[in-house]
C-alpha positions, 0 to 999 in steps of 0.5 A, spaced: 344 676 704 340 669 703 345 665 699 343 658 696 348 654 693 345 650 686 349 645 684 351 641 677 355 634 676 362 639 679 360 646 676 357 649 684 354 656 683 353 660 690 348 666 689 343 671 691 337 669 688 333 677 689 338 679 684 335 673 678 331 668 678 334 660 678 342 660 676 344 657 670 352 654 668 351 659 661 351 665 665 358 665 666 360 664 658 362 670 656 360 668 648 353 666 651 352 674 653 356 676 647 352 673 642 346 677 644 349 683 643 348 685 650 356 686 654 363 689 652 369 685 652 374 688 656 381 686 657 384 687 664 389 686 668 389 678 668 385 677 663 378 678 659 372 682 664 365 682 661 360 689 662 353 686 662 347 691 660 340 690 658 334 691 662 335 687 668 342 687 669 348 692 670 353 686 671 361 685 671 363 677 670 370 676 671 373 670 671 378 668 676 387 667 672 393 666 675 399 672 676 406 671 676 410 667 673 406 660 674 401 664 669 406 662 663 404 655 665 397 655 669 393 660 666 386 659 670 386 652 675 387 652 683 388 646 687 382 643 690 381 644 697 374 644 698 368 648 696 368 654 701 376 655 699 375 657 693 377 664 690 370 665 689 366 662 694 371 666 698 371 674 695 363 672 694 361 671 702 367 676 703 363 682 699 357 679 702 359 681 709 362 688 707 354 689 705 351 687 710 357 692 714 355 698 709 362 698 707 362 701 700 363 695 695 360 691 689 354 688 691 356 680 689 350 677 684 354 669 684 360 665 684 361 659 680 367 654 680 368 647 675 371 642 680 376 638 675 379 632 680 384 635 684 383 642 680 379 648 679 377 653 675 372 660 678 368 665 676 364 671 679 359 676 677 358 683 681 353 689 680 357 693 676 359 700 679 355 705 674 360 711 671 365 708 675 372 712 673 379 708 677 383 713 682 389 712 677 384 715 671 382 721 675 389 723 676 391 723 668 387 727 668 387 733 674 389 733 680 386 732 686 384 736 692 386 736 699 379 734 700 378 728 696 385 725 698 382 725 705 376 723 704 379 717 700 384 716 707 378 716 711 374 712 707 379 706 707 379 707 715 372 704 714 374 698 711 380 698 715 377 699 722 373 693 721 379 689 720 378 688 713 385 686 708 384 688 702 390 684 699 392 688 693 390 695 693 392 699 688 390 706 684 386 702 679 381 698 685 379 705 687 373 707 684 369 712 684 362 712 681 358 718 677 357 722 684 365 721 686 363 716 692 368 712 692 368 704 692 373 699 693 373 693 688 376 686 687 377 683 694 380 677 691 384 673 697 382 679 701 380 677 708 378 680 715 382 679 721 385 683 728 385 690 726 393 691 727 398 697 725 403 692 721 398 690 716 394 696 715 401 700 714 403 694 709 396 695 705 398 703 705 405 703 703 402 697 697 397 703 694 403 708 695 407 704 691 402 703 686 401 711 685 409 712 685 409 707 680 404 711 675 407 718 677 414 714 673 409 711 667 403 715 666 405 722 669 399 722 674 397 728 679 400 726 684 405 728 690 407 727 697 403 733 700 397 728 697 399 723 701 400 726 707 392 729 707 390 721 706 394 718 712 392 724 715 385 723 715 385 715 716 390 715 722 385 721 726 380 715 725 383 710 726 384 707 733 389 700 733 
């Protein structure tokens, strides 16, 4: 992907200029999309993502907020440590290399930070997945079938034989779109590295934990025997 770089005083925006025209610091304020009644504001897991629809964008705009008990004191900024470290520029080329390998994923549109002294605040906006429904959604509701789940161990074996480390997979960034493929969301610290055993079983036992924390809270449709069809598949087409 061609990725020019557009920069202002310290607001810098990396983006993919076949996705839009001349990148603008407004497109990443959630008020300026509100007020033309053209996106929804959704809360998520760390704070507000935008939904934006009209004519020529099917766009997610997400800003980028601190977890964990820093939060209480730091909602949003980051050390400063150069332009290509920041949370942004990273999950943005990151995702743009995952096209490029026709890994399942939101296609990037731009990346944004604001440089404040030693600090800074991010911002990205993604293509959003049409009709996207979460792992987590899908199994309130019914369960899955030996097929499914083994076709979601091999679909993470994609990602995994190239190496790539998603950093907190869990049921809610497994998506599936309006024809059930699947898709992979929110590479945020996600990294690709030597493809080894320790870290791929770390990942797996990360989304197992996820699973049996909303089976507790939730009641989904969910059970080892599930579990085992998706390690079986992913482990047959996977050589460490």
């Amino acid at each position: 992907m061609h990725t020019p770089i557009a920069s202002q005083a310290e607001n810098t925006i990396l983006y993919e200029p076949s996705l839009f025209g001349k990148p603008e610091q407004q497109l990443f304020d959630p008020d300026y999309w509100l007020a033309r009644n053209v996106a929804t504001s959704i809360e998520g897991g760390r704070g507000q993502v935008i939904f934006i629809h009209d004519d020529q964008r099917n766009w997610v705009l997400r800003h980028y907020h601190r977890g964990g008990f820093i939060a209480k004191f730091n909602q949003d900024r980051y050390l400063w440590q150069g332009a290509e470290a920041t949370r942004s520029f990273r999950e943005w080329r990151l995702l743009a290399k995952l096209v490029d390998l026709d890994l399942p994923v939101p296609i990037p549109v731009a990346a944004r930070y604001v440089r404040r002294g030693i600090s800074y605040q991010a911002d990205l906006i993604t293509q959003e997945i049409i009709g996207a429904k979460s792992l987590a959604t899908l199994l309130q509701k019914a369960s899955l079938s030996p097929t499914q789940w083994q076709y979601i161990g091999l679909t993470l074996t994609r990602f995994h034989s190239h190496g790539v480390q998603h950093a907190d997979l869990n049921a809610h960034n497994i998506v599936f779109d309006e024809t059930m493929t699947m898709h992979l969301l929110d590479f945020d610290r996600g990294v690709i590295r030597a493809v080894n055993q320790g870290w791929i079983d770390q990942v797996l036992q990360r989304l197992l934990r996820s699973l049996n924390k909303l089976k507790v809270q939730r009641s989904i449709h969910f059970n080892m025997n599930d579990w085992r069809q998706l390690l079986t598949a992913h482990h047959k087409q996977l050589n460490y």
